[in-house]
OpenMM code with the backbone's topology and positions (N, CA, C; nanometers):
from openmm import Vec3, app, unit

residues = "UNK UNK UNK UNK UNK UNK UNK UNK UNK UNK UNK UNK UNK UNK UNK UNK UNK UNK UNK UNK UNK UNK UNK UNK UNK UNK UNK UNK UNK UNK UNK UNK UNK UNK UNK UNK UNK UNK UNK UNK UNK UNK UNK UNK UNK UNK UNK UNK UNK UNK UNK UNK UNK UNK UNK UNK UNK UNK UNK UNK UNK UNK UNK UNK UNK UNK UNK UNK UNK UNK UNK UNK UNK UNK UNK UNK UNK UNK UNK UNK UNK UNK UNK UNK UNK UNK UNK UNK UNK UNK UNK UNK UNK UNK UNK UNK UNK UNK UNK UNK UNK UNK UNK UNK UNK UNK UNK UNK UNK UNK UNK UNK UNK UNK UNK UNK UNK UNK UNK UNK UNK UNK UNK UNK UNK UNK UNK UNK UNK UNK UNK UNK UNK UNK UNK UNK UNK UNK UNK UNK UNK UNK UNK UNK UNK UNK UNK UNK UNK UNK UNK UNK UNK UNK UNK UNK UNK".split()
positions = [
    Vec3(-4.7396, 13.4963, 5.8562),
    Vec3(-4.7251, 13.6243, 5.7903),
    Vec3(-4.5753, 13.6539, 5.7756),
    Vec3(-4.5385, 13.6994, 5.6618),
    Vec3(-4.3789, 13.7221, 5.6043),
    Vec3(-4.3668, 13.8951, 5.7065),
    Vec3(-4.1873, 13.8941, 5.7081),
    Vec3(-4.1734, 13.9834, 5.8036),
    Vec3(-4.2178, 14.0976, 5.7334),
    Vec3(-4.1988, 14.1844, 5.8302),
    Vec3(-4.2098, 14.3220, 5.7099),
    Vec3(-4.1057, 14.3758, 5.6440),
    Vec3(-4.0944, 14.4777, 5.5160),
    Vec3(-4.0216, 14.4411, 5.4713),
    Vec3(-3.9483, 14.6299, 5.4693),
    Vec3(-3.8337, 14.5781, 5.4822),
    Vec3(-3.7415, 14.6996, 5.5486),
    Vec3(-3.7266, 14.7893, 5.4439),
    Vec3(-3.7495, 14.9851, 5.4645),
    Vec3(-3.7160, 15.0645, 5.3536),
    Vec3(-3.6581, 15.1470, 5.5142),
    Vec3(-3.4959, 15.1127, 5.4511),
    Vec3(-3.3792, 15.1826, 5.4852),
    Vec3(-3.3876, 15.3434, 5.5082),
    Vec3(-3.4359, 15.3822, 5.3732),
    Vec3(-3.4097, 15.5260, 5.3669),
    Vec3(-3.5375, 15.5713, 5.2779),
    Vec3(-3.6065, 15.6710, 5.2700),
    Vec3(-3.6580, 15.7763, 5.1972),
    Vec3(-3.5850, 15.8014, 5.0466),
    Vec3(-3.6622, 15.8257, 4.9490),
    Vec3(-3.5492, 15.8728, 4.8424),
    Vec3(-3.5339, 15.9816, 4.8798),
    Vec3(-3.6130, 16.0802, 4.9569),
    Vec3(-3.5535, 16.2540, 4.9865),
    Vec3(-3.5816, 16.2709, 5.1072),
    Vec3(-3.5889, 16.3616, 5.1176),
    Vec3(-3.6698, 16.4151, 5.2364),
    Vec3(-3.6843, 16.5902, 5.1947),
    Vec3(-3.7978, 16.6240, 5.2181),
    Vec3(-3.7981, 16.7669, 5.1672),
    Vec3(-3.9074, 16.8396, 5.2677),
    Vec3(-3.9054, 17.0002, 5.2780),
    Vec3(-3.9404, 17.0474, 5.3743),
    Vec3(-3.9699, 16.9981, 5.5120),
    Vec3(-3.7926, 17.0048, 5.5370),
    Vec3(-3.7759, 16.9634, 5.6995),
    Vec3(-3.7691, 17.0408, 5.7556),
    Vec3(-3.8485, 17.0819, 5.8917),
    Vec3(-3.8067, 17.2589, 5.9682),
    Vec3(-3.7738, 17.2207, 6.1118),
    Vec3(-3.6760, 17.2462, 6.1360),
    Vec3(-3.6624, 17.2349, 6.2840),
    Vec3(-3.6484, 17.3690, 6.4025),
    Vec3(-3.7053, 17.3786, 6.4945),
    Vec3(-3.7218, 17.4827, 6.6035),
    Vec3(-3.6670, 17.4594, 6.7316),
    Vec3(-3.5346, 17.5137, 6.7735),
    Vec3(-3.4699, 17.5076, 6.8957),
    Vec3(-3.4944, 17.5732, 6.9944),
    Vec3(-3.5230, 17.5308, 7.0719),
    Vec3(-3.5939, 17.5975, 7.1803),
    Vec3(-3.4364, 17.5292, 7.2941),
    Vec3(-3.3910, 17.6683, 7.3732),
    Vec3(-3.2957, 17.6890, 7.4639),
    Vec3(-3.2805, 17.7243, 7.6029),
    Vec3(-3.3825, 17.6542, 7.6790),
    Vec3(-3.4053, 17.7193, 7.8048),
    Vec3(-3.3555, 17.6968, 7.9167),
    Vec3(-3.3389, 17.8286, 8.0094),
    Vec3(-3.2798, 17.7976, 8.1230),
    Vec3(-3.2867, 17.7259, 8.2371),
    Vec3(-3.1418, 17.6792, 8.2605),
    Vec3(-3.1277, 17.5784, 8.3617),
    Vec3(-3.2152, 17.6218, 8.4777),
    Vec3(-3.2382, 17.5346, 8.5498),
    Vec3(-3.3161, 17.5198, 8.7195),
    Vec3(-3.2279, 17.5195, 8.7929),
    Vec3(-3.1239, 17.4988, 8.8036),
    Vec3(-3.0194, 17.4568, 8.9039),
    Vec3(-2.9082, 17.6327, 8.8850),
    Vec3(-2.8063, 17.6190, 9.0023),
    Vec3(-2.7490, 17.7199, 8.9589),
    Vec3(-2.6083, 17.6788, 8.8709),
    Vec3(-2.5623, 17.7057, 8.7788),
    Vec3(-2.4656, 17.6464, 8.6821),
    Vec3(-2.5017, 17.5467, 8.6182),
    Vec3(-2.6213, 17.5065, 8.6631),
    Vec3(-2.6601, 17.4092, 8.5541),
    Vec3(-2.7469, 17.4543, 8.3799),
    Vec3(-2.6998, 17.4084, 8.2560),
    Vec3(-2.7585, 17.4246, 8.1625),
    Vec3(-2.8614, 17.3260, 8.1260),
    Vec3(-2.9960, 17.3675, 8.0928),
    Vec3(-3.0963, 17.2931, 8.0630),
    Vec3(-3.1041, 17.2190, 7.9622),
    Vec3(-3.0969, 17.0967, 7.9366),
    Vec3(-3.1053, 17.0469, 7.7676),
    Vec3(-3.1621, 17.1360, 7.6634),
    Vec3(-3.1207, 17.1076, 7.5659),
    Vec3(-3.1608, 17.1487, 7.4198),
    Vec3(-3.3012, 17.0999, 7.3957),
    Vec3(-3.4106, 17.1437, 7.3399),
    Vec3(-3.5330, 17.0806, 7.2747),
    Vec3(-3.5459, 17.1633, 7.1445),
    Vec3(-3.5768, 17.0510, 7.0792),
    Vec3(-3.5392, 17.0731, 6.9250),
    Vec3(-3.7326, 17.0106, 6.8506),
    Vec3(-3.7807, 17.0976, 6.8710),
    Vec3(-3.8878, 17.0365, 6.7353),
    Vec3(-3.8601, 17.0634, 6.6002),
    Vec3(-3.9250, 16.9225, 6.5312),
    Vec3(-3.8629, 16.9266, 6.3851),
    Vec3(-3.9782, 16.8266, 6.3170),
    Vec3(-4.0257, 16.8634, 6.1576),
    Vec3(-4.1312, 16.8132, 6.1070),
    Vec3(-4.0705, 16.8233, 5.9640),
    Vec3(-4.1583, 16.7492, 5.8984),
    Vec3(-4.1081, 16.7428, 5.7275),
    Vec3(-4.1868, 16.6208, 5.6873),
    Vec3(-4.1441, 16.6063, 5.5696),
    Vec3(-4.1789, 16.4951, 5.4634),
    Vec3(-4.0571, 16.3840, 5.4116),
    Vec3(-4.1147, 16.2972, 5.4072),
    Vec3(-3.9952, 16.2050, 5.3272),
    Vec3(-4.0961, 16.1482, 5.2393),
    Vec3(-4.0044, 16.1873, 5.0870),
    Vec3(-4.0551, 16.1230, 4.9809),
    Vec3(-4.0388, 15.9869, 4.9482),
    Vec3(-4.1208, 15.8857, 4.8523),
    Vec3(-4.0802, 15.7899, 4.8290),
    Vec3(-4.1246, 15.7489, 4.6946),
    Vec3(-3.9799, 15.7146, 4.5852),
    Vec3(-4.0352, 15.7101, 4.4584),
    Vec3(-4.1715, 15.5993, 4.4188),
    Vec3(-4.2173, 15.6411, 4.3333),
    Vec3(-4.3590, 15.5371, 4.3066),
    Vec3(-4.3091, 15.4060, 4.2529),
    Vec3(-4.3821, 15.3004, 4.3676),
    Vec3(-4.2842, 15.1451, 4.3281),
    Vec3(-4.2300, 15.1160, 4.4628),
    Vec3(-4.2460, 15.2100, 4.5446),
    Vec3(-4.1586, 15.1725, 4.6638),
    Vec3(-4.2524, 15.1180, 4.7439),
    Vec3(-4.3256, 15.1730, 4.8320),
    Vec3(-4.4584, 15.1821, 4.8845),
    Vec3(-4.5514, 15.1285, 4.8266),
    Vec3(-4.5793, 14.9890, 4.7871),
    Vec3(-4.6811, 14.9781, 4.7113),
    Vec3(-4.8079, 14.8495, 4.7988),
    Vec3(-4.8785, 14.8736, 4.7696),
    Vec3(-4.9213, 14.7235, 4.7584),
    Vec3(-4.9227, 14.5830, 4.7206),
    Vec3(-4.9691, 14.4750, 4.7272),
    Vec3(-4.9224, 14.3632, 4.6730),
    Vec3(-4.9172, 14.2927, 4.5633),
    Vec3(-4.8635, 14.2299, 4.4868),
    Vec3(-4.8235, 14.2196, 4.3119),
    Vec3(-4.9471, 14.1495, 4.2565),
    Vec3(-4.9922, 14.1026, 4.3304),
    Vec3(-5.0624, 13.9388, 4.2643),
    Vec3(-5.1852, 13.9934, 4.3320),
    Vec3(-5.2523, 14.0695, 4.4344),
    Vec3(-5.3701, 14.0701, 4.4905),
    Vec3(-5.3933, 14.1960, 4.5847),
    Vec3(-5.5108, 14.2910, 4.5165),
    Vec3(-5.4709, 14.4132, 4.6024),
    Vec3(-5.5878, 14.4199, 4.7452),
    Vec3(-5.6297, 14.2649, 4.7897),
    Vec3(-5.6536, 14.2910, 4.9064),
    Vec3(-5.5809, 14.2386, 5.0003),
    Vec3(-5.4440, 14.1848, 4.9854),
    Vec3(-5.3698, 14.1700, 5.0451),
    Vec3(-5.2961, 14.2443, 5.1010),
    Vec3(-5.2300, 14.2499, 5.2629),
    Vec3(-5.1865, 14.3863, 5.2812),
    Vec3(-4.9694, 14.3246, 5.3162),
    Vec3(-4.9592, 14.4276, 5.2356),
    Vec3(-4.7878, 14.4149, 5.2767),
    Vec3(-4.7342, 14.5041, 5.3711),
    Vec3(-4.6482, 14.4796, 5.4811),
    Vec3(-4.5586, 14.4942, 5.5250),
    Vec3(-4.4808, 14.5700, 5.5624),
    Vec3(-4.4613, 14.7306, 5.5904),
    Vec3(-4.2917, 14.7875, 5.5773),
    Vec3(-4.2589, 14.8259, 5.7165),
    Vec3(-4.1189, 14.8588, 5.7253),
    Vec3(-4.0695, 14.8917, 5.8227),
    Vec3(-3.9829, 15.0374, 5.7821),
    Vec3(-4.0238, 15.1510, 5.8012),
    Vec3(-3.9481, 15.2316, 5.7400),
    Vec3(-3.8420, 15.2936, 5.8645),
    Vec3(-3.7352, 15.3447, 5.8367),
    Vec3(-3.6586, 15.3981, 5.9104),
    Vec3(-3.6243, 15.5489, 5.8070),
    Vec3(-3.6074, 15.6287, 5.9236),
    Vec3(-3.6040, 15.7760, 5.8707),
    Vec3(-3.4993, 15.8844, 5.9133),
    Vec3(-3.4009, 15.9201, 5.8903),
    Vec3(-3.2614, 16.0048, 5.9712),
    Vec3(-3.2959, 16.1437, 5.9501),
    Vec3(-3.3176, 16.1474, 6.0331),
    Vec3(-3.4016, 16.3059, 6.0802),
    Vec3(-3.3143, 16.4336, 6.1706),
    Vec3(-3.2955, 16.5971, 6.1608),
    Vec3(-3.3053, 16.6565, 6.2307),
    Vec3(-3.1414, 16.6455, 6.2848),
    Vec3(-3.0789, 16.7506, 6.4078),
    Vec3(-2.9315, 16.8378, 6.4042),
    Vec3(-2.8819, 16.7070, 6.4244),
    Vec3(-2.7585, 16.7488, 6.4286),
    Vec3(-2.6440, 16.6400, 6.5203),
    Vec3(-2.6668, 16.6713, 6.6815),
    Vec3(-2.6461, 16.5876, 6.7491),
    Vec3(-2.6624, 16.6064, 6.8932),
    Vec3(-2.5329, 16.5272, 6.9450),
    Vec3(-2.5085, 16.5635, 7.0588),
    Vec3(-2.4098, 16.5227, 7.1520),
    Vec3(-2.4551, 16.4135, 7.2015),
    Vec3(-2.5793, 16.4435, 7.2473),
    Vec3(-2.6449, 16.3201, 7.3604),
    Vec3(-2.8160, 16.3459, 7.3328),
    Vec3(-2.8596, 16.2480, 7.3812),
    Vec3(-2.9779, 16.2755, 7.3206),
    Vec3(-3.0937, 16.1688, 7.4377),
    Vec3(-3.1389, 16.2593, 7.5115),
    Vec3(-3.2689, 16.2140, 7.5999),
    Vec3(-3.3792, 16.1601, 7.6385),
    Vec3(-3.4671, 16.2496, 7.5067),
    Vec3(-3.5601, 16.1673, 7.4988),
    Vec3(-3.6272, 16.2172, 7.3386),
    Vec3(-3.7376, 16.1627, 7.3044),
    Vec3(-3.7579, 16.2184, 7.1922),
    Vec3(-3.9376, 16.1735, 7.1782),
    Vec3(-4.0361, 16.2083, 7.1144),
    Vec3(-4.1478, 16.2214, 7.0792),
    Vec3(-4.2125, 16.2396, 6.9231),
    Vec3(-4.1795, 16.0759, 6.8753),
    Vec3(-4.2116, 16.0546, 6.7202),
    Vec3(-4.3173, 16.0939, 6.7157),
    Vec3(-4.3925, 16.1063, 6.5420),
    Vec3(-4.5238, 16.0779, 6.5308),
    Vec3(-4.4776, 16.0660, 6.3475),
    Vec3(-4.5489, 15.9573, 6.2985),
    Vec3(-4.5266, 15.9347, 6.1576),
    Vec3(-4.7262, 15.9247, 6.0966),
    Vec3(-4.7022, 15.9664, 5.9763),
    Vec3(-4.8097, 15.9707, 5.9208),
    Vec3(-4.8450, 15.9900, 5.8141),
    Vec3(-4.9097, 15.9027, 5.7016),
    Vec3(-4.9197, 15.8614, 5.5876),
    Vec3(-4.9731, 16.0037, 5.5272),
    Vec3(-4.9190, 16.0812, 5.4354),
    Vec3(-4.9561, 16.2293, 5.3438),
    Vec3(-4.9562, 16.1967, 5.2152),
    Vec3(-4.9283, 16.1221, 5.1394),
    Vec3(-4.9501, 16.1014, 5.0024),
    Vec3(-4.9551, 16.0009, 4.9383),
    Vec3(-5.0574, 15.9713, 4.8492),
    Vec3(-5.0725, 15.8827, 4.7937),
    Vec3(-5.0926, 15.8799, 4.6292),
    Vec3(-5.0597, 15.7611, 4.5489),
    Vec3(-5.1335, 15.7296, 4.4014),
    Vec3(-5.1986, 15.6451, 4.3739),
    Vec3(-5.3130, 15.6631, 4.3315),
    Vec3(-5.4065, 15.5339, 4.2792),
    Vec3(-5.4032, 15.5636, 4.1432),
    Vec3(-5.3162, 15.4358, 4.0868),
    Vec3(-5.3476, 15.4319, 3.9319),
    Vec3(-5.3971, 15.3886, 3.8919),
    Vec3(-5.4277, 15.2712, 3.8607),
    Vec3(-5.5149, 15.1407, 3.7984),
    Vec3(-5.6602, 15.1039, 3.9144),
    Vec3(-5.7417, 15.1485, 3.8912),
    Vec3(-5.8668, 15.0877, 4.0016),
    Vec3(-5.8949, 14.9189, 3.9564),
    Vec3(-5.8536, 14.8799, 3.8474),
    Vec3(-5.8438, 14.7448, 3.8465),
    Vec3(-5.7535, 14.6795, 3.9325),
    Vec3(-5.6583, 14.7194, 3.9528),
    Vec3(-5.5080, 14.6464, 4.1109),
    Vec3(-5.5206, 14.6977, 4.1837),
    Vec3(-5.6101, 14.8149, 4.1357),
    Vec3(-5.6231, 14.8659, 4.3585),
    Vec3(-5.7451, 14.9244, 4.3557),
    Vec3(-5.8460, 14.8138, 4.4182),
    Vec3(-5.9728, 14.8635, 4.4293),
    Vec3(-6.0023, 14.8166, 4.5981),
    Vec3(-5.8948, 14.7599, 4.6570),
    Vec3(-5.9125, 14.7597, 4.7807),
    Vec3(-5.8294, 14.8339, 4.8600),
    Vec3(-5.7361, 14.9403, 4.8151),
    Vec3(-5.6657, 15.0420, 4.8846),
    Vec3(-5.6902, 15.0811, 4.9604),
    Vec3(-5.5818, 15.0812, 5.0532),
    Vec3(-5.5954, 15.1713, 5.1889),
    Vec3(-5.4470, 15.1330, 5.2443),
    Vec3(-5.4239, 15.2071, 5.3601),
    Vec3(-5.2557, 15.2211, 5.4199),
    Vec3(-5.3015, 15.2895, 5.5606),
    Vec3(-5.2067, 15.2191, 5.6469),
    Vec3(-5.2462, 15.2584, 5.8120),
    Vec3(-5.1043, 15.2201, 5.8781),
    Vec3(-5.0478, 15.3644, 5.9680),
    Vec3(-4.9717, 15.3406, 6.0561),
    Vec3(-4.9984, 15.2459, 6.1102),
    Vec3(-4.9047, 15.1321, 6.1755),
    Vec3(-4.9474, 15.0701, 6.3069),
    Vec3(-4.8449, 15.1060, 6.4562),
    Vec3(-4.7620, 15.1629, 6.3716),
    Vec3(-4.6437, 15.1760, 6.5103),
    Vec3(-4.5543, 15.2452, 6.4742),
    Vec3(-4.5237, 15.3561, 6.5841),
    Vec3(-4.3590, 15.4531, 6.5750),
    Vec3(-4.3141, 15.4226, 6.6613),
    Vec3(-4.1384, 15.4713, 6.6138),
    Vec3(-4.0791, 15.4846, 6.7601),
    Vec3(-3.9692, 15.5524, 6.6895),
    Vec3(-3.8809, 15.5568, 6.7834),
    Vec3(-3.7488, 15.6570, 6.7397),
    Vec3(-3.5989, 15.5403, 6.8488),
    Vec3(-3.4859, 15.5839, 6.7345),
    Vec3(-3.3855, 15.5496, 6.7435),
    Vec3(-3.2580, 15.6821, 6.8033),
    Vec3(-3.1355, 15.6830, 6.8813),
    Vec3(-3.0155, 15.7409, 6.8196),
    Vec3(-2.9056, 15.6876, 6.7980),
    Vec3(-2.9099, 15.7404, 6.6477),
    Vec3(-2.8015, 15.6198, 6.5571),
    Vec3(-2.6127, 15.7656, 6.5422),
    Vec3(-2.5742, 15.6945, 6.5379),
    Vec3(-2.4068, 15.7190, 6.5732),
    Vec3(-2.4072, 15.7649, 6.4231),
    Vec3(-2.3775, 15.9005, 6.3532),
    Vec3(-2.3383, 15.9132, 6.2496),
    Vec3(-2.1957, 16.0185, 6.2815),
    Vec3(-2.1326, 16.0359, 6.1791),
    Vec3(-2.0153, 16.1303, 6.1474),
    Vec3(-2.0131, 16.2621, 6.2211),
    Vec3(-1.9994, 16.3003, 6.3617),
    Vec3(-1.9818, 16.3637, 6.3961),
    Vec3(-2.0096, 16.4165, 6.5128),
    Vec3(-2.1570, 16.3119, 6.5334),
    Vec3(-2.2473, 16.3013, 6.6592),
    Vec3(-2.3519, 16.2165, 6.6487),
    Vec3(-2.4935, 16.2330, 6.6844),
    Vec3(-2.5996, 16.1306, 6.6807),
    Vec3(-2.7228, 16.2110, 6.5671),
    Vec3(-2.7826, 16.0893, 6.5300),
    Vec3(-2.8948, 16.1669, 6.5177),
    Vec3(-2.9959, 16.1155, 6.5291),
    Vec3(-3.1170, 16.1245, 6.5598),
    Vec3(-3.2619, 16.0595, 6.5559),
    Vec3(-3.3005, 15.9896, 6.4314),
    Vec3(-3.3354, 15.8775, 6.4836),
    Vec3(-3.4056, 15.7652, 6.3328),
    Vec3(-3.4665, 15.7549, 6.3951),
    Vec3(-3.6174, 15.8061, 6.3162),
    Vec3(-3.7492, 15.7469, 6.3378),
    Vec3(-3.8070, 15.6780, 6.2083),
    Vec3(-3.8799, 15.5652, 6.3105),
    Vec3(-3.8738, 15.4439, 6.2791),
    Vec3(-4.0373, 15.4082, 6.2779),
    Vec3(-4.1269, 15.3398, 6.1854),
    Vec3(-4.2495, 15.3364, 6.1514),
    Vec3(-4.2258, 15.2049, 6.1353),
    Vec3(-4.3953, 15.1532, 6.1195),
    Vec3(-4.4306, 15.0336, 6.0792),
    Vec3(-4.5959, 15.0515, 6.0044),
    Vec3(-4.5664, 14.9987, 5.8738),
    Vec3(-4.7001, 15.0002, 5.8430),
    Vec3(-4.7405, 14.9225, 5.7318),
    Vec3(-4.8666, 14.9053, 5.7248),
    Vec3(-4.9510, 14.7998, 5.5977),
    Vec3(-4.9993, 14.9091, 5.5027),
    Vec3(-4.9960, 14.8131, 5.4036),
    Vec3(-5.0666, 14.9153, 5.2509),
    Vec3(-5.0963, 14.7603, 5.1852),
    Vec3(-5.2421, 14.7914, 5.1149),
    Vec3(-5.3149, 14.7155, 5.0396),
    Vec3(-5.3157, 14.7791, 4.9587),
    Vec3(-5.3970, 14.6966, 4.7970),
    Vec3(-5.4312, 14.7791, 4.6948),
    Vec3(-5.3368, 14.7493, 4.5928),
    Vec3(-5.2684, 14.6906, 4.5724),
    Vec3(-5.2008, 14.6127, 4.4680),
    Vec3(-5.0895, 14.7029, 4.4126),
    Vec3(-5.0275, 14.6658, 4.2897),
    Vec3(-4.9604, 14.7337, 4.2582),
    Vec3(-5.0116, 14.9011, 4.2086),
    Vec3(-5.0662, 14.8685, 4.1633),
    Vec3(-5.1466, 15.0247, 4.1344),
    Vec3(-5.1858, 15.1534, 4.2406),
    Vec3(-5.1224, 15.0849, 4.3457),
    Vec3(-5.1399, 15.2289, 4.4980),
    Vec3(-5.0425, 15.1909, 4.5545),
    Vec3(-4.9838, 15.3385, 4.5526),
    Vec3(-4.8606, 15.3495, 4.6177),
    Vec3(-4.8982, 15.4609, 4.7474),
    Vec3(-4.7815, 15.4527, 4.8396),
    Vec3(-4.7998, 15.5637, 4.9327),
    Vec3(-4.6376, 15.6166, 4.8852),
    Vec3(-4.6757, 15.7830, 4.8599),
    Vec3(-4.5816, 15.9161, 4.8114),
    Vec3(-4.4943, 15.9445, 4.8966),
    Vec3(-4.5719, 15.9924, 5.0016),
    Vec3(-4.5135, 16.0634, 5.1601),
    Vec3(-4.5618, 16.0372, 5.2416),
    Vec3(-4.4549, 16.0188, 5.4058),
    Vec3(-4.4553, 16.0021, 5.4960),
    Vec3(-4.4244, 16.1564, 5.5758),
    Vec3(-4.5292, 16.2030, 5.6565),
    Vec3(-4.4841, 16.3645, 5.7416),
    Vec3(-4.4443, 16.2963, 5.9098),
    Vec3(-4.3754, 16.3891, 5.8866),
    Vec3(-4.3043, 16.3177, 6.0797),
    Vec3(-4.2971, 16.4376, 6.1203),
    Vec3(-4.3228, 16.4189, 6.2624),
    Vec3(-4.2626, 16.5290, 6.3756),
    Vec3(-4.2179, 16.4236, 6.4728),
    Vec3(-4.1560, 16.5546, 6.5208),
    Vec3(-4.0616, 16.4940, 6.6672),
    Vec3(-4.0404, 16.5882, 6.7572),
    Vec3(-4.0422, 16.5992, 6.8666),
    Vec3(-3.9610, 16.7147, 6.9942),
    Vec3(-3.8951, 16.5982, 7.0348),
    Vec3(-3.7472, 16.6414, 7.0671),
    Vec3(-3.6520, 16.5851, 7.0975),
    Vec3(-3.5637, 16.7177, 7.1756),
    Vec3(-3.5211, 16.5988, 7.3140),
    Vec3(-3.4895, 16.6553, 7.3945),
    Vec3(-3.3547, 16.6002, 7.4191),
    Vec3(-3.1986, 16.6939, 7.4187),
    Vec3(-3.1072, 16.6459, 7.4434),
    Vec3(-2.9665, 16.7577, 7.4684),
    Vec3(-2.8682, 16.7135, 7.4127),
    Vec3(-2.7798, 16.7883, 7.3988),
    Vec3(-2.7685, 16.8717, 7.2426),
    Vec3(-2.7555, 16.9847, 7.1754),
    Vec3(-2.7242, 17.0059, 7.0534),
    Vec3(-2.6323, 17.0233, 7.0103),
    Vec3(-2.5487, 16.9772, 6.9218),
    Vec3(-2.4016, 17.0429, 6.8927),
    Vec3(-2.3742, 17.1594, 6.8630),
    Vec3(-2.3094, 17.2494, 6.9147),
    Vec3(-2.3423, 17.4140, 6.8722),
    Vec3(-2.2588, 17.4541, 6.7768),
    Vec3(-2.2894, 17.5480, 6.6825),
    Vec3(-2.2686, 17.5574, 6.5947),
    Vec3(-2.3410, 17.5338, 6.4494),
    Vec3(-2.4780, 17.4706, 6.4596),
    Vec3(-2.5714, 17.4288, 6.3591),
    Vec3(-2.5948, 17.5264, 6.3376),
    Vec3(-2.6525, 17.5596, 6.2065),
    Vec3(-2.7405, 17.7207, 6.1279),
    Vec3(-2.8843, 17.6545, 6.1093),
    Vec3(-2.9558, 17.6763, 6.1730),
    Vec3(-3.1302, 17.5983, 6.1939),
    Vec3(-3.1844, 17.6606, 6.0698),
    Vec3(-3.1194, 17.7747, 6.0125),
    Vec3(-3.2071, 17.8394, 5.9446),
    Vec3(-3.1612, 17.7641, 5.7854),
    Vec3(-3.0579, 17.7200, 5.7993),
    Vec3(-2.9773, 17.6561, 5.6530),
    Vec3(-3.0194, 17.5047, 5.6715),
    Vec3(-3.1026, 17.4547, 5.6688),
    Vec3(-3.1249, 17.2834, 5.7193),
    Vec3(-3.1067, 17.2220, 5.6122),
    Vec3(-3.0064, 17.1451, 5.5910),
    Vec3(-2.9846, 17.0173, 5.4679),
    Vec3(-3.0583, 16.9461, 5.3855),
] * unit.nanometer
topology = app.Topology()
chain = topology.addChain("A")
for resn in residues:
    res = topology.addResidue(resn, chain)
    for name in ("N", "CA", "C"):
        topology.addAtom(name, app.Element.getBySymbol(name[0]), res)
């Protein structure tokens, strides 16, 4: 079986919401990590996500990676979940065996411009030929860490 096959990035990502939750330390002078839940969509143009060219009961491959949610200082622990939300079936002649199934999440923190941020990271099959695509991917996460202060939660990028 050929590896799977890597989608870097989302073409968007749209309605991302994240919720900071700030609670107090246990210790005395001690501050409690940051926990940050955060959910959304990442779009993906049609053609990206597809099934296989030549045979739509064949199943292909992807590995998606996803840059999600604040900048953080440091970052603890975190609690993916990825999950297939949209789909197109065009042609029932190339995709009359469609279908698409998570097989695996996990989450990354990747070093960007200023601090870290969470990449979550999927794996999944899609059959159904060229004619079925998968649209959107919805993710959540609680992630537990440091936050950089100064973010506007309410203005999210």
């Amino acid at each position: 079986m050929p590896p799977p096959l890597l989608i870097s990035a989302p073409d968007s990502i749209g309605s991302e919401n994240w919720l900071h939750l700030n609670l107090k330390g246990s210790e005395e002078g001690k501050k409690a990590p940051d926990t940050v839940v955060l959910s959304g969509l990442a779009h993906y143009d049609e053609g990206t996500l597809i099934g296989h060219q030549d045979n739509d009961g064949w199943v292909v491959n992807y590995h998606l990676e996803i840059l999600v949610g604040p900048l953080w200082r440091e970052i603890k622990d975190c609690t993916p979940m990825l999950v297939g939300a949209g789909y197109i079936f065009l042609d029932s002649d190339t995709a009359d065996h469609s279908g698409f199934h998570v097989t695996s999440w996990d989450w990354s923190a990747v070093d960007v411009q200023g601090g870290k941020k969470i990449q979550l990271e999927g794996n999944l099959s899609i059959r159904g030929g060229p004619g079925f695509s998968l649209r959107q991917v919805a993710f959540h996460a609680t992630v537990k860490g440091s936050v950089i202060p100064g973010q506007d939660f309410g203005e999210i990028p």
